[in-house]
C-alpha positions in Angstrom: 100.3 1.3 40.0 98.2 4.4 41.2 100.4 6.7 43.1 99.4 6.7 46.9 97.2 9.6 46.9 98.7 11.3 50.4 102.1 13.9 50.6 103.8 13.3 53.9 105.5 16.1 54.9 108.6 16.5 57.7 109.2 19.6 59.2 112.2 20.9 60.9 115.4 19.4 59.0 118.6 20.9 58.8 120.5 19.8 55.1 124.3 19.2 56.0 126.7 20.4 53.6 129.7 18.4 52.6 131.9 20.3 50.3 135.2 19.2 48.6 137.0 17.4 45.9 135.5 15.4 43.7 134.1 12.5 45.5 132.4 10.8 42.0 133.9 7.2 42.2 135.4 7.7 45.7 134.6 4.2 47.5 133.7 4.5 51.1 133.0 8.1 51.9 128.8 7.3 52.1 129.8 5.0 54.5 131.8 6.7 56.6 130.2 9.2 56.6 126.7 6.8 57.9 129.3 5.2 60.1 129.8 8.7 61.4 126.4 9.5 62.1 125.4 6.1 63.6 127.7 5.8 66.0 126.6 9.0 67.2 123.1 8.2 66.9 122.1 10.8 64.2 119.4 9.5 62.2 120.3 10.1 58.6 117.1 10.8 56.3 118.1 11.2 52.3 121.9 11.3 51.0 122.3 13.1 47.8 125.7 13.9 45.6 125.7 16.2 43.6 128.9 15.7 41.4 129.0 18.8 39.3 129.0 21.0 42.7 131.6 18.1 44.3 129.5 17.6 47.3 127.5 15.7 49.4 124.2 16.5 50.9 123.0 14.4 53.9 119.3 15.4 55.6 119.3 15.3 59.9 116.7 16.3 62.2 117.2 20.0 62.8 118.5 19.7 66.5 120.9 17.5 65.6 122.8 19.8 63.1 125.4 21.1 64.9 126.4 17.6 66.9 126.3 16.6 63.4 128.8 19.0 62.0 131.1 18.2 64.9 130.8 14.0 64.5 132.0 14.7 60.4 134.4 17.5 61.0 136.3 15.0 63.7 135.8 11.8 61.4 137.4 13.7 58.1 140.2 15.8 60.3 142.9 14.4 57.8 140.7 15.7 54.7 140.0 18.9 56.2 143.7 19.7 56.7 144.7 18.7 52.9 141.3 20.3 52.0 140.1 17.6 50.0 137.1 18.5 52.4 137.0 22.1 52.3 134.1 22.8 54.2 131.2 21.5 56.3 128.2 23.2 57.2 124.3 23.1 58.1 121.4 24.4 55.8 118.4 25.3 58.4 115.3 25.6 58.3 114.0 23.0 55.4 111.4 20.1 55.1 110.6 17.1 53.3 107.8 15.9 51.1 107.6 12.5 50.3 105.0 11.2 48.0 104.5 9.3 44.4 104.4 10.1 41.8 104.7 8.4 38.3 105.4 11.4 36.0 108.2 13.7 38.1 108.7 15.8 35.1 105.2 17.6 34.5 105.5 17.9 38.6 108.5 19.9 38.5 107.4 22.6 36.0 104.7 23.5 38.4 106.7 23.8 41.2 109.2 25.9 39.0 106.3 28.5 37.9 105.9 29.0 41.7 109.1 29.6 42.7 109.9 26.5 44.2 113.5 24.7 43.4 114.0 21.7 45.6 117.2 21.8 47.6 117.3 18.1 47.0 115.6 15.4 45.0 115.5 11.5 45.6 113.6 9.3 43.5 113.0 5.5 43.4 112.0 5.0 40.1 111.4 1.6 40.5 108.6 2.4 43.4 107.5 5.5 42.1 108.6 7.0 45.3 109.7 11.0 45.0 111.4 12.5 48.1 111.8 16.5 47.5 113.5 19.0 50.0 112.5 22.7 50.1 112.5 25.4 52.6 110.1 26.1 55.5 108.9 29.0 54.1 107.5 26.8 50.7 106.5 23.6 52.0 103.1 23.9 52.7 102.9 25.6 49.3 104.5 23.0 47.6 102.3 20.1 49.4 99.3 22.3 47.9 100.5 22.0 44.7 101.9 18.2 44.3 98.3 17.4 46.0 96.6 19.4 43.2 98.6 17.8 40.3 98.9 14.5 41.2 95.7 13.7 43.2 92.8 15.7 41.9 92.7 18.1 44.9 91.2 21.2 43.6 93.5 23.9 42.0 93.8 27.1 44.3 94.6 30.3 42.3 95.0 33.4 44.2 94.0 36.6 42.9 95.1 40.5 43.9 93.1 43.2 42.1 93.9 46.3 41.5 91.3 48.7 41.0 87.3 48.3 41.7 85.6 50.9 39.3 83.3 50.1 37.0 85.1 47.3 35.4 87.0 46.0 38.9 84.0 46.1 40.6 81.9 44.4 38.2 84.7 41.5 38.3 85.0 40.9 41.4 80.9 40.2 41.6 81.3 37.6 38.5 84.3 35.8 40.3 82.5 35.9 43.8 79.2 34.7 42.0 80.7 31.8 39.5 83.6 30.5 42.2 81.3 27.6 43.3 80.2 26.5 39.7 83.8 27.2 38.5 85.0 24.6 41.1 82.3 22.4 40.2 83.0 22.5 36.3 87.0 23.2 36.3 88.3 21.7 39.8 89.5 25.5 40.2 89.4 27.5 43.4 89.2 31.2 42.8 90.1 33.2 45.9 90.5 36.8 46.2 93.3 37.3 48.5 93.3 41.1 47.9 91.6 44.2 46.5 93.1 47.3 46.5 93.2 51.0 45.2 95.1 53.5 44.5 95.2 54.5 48.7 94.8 51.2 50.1 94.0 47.6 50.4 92.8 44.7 52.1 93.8 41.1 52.1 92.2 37.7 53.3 94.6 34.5 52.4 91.4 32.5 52.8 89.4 35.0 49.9 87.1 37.9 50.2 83.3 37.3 50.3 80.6 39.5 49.1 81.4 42.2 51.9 84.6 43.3 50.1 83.4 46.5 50.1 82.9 47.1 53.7 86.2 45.0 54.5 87.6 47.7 52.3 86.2 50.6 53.2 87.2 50.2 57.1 91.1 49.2 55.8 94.1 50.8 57.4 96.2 49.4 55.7 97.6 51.6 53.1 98.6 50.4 49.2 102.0 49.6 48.8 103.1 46.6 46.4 106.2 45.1 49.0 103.8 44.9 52.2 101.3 43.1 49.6 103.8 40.5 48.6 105.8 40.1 51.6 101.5 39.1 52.9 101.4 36.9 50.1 104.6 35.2 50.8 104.7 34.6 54.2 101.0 32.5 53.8 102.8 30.5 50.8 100.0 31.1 48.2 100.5 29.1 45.4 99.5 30.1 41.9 99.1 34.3 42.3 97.8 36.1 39.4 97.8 39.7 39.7 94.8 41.7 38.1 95.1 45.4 36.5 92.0 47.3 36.2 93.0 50.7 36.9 94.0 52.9 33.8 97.0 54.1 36.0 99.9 55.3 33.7 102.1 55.2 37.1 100.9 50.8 38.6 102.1 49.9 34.9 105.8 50.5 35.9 105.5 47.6 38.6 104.3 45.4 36.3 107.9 43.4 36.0 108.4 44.2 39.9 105.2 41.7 40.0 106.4 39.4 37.7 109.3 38.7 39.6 107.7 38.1 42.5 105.7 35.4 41.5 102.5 36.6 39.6 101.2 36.0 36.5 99.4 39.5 34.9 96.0 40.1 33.5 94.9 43.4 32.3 92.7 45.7 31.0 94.8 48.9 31.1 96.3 48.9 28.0 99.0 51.5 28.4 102.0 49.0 29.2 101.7 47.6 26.0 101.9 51.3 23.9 105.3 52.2 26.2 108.3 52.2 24.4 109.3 49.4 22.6 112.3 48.3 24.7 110.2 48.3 27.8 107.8 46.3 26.0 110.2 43.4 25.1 111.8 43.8 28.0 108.5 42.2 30.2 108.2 39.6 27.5 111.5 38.6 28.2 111.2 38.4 31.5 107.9 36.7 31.7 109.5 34.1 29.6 112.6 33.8 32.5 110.0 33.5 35.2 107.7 31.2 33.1 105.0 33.5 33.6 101.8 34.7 31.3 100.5 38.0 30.7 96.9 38.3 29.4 95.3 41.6 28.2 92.4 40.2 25.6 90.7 43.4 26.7 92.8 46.0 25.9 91.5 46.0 22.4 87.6 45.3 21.9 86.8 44.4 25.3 85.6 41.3 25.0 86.1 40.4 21.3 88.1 37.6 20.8 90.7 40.0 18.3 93.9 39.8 19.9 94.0 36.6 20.0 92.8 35.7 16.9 95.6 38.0 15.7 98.4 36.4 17.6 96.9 33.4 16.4 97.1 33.6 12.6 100.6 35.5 13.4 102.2 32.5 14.9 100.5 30.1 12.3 102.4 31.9 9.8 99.4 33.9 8.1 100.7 36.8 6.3 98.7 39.5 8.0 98.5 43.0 5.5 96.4 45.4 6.9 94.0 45.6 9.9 91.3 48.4 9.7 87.8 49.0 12.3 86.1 51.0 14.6 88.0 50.4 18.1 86.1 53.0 20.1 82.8 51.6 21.6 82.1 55.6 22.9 82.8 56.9 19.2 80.8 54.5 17.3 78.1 55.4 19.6 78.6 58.9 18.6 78.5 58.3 14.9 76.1 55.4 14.6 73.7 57.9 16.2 75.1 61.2 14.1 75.9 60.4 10.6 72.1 59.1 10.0 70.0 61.2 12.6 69.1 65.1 12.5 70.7 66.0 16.0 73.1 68.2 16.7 76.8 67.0 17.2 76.6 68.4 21.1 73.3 66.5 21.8 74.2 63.4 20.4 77.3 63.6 22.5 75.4 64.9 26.0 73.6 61.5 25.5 76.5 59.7 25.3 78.3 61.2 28.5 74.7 60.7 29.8 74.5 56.8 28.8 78.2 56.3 30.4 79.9 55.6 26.9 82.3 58.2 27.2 84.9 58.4 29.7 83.7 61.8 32.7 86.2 64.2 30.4 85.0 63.0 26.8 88.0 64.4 25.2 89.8 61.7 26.4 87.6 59.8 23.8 87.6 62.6 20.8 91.3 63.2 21.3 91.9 59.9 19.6 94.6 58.6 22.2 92.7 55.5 23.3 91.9 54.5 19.9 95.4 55.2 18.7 96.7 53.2 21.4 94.9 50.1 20.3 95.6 50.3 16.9 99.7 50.5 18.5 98.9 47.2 20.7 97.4 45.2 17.3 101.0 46.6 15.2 103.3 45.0 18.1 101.5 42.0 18.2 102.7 41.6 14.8 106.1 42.5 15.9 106.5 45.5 14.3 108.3 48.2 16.0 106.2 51.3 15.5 105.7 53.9 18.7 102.7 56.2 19.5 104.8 59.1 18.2 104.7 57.4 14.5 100.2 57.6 14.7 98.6 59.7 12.5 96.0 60.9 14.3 92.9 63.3 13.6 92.1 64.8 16.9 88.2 65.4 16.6 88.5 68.4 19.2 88.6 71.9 17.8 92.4 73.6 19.1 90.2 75.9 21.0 88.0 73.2 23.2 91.3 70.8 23.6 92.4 73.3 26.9 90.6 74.5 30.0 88.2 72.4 32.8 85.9 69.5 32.0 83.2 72.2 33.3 84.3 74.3 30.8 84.4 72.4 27.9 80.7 70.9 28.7 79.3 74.7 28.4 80.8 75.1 25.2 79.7 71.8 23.7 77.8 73.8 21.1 81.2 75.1 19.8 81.3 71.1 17.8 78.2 71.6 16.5 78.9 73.9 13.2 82.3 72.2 12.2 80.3 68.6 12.2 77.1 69.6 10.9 79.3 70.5 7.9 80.9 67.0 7.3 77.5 65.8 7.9 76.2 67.5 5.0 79.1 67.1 2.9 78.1 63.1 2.9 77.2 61.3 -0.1 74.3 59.3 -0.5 74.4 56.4 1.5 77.6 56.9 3.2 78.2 57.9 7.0 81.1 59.2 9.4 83.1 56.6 10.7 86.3 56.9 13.5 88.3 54.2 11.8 91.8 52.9 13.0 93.9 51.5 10.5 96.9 49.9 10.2 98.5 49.0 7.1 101.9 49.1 4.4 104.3 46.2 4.1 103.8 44.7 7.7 106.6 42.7 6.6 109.0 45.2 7.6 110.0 47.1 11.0 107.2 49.4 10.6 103.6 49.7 9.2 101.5 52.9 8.5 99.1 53.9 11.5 96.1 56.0 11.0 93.3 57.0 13.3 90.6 59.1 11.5 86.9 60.4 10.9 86.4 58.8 7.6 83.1 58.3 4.9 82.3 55.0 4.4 79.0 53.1 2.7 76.3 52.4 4.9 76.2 48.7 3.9 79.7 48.3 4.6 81.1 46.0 7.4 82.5 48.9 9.4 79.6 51.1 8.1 76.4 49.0 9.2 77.5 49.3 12.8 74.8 49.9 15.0 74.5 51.2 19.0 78.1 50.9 20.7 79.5 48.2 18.9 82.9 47.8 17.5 84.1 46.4 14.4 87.3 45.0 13.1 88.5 43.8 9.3 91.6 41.6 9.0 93.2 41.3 5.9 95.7 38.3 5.2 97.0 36.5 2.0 94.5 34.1 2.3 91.5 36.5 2.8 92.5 39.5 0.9 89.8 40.5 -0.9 87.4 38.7 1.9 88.5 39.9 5.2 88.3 38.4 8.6 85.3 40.6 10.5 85.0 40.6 14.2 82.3 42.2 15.3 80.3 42.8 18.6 79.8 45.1 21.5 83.2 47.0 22.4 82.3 48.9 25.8 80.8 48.5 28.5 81.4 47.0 31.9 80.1 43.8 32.0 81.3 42.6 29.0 85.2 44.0 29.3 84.9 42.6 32.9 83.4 39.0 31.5 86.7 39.6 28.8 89.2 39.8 31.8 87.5 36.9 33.7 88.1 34.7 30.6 92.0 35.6 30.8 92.0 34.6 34.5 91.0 31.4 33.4 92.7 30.7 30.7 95.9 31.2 33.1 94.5 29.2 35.7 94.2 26.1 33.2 97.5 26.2 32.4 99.1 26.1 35.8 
């Protein structure tokens, strides 16, 4: 039989608590208890006993609470004064859903990844018939979801990003300009409840449209996480995945604040997965108590399918030795162009900083950091244990540029040309300049070896015959050891870490 495809829902009940003794086996108490109640015309709606707590829980009307207390405290006097009732007491402020359902079990988990335990549950299993109790404050989140599980009713997933730069901003545009063709294809509703930055926000529980920008712009209200989710909670919206697009070393830290508020994370600032180790494990643990995901395809080759092609042949068991490439989109820009041209180091790289490859203070790219921090990200996801202080890494700014202003350090760009022009020249035939991270040793153990550096390699090889801003990555396992694995593709750029991001929104949003 095909459930009935409607959820009734009954506001303003009051659960009535009846605590004592065991009452497993006890004849007569349910129907004293309904003799109770009848005589003074209390309509009862579900009686539940929950054995292990030694109680009974009977559903009234809400007005009809406290006459209800009174009727059962004067019907069990006697059991109150031996205390084989110890206590009796209302529970305000819930509702029913009633609905059915053939398959309670798959039901349940969604409810539970949204926060919602029912206070009680009937079922007639021989009718199919489900009757759950929540509070006010869930219900009409929890008739959202049983609608979307069991009848086909498009799945609402609400979305709060943070950060609209280059990458944000791109986002939001591919979400805002796929959401109808999404809910065609996926029976998926993407809404955009809230944008914000670092100074403030804006929230819409129906979505943002196209004039985010504006609606943002003219805000008042200022950014701070607890007003966000006490806005998100008192609309009950279901299904809330919070998005990371700022490189902010400080919105990191409220990553687990989020999780146990109800969101799953997505994110492409990488630096909460290169904090220290404990802090690491500790957000996987807890995402694994809440039931929650956290997606970050992006932090490593934008929109390269490598992480998860790593996690992949992890968990299958593949014995993964070494993992070697170009991580930096901006630096293989700058050597792709270099190694093989007649420029000068400082021209090639004005033309990056010109083309937007670099980040505005390009030593964040030379210093190696964001490269090493990749590299750190692929090493945990093979559970090793190695920090950013164990990196090698060969910082391709001379000691007397890696100080001072941006300004400063652009009008002594020259200053790189002699040191480079040398390695350039040093080359053998064939060969060019390569910013390779590489991670290798017996990955076996608690630690592997972690290397970020400017190295010569042949022209024709895999991480040598890169061209433009792509990046390139070689992974090494048992089974492909002298063959290696090769991602390759284009590693920067906004569109494509944005399109990256997107893909781990959905891949969430499937699973819920």
């Amino acid at each position: 039989m095909k459930p009935n495809k409607e959820v009734k829902l009954y506001t303003n009940r009051s659960i009535i608590r009846f605590e004592g003794t065991d009452f497993l086996g006890q004849v007569g108490i349910d129907g004293r208890i309904f003799k109770a109640l009848t005589l003074a015309r209390i309509s009862v709606g579900v009686i539940s006993q929950q054995a292990i707590e030694n109680g009974l829980s009977i559903l009234v009307q809400s007005h009809e609470a406290q006459k209800a207390i009174e009727c059962l405290e004067l019907e069990f006097k006697e059991e109150r004064i031996t205390r084989k009732v110890r206590s009796i007491f209302s529970i305000d402020a819930v509702s029913v859903l009633a609905f059915e359902c053939d398959d309670y079990g798959g039901l349940s988990k969604e409810l539970a990844r949204n926060a919602i335990f029912p206070l009680i549950l009937s079922q007639v299993s021989s009718e199919n018939r489900v009757n759950i109790v929540v509070t006010s404050s869930q219900d009409e989140k929890a008739k959202s979801i049983i609608e979307s599980e069991l009848f086909g009713k498009p799945k609402i997933v609400h979305l709060a990003i943070i950060g609209h730069g280059n990458v944000g901003g791109t986002l939001i545009e591919q979400i805002l300009d796929s959401r109808n063709e999404i809910r065609r294809r996926k029976n998926l509703d993407l809404r955009i409840v809230c944008i914000a930055n670092s100074e403030k926000q804006v929230f819409n529980p129906l979505g943002l449209d196209s004039k985010w920008r504006a609606a943002l712009e003219s805000s008042a209200i200022p950014m701070d996480l607890p007003t966000l989710v006490k806005e998100l909670s008192s609309h009950q919206l279901e299904n809330l995945i919070a998005v990371d697009n700022t490189g902010s070393k400080d919105f990191v830290q409220h990553y687990a604040y989020l999780v146990e508020n109800g969101f799953d994370l997505v994110s492409s600032n990488k630096i909460f997965n290169t904090l220290p180790i404990e802090t690491y494990r500790s957000l996987r643990k807890l995402l694994a108590k809440n039931t929650k995901r956290y997606l970050y395809e992006t932090n490593v080759g934008a929109g390269l399918p490598l992480i998860d092609t790593i996690k992949l042949l992890h968990l299958s068991g593949e014995n993964i030795t070494r993992i070697k490439g170009v991580f930096s989109g901006s630096l293989s820009y700058l050597f792709n162009q270099y190694s093989q041209g007649s420029q000068a180091f400082s021209q090639v790289l004005s033309e990056a900083i010109d083309k937007g490859f670099t980040e505005p203070d390009p030593r964040e790219d030379l210093c190696g950091m964001d490269v090493a921090r990749k590299l750190l990200i692929l090493a945990r996801e093979l559970d090793l244990e190695n920090e950013l202080a164990d990196i090698d890494i060969e910082n391709l700014i001379p000691e007397s540029l890696r100080s001072g202003s941006k300004e400063s350090f652009f009008e002594r760009l020259s200053q790189l040309d002699s040191p480079y022009e040398a390695r350039r020249k040093s080359l053998k035939q064939g060969h060019v300049l390569r910013y390779v991270g590489d991670l290798y040793g017996d990955l076996n153990q608690e630690k592997g070896k972690l290397e970020v550096k400017l190295v010569e390699l042949p022209v024709h090889s895999p991480l040598g015959q890169l061209k433009g801003s792509d990046s390139v990555f070689e992974i090494y396992t048992e089974s492909y050891a002298q063959q290696p694995i090769v991602i390759m593709g284009a590693g920067a750029g906004a569109k494509v870490t944005a399109r990256g991001v997107f893909g781990d929104l959905l891949r969430i949003s499937d699973t819920k």
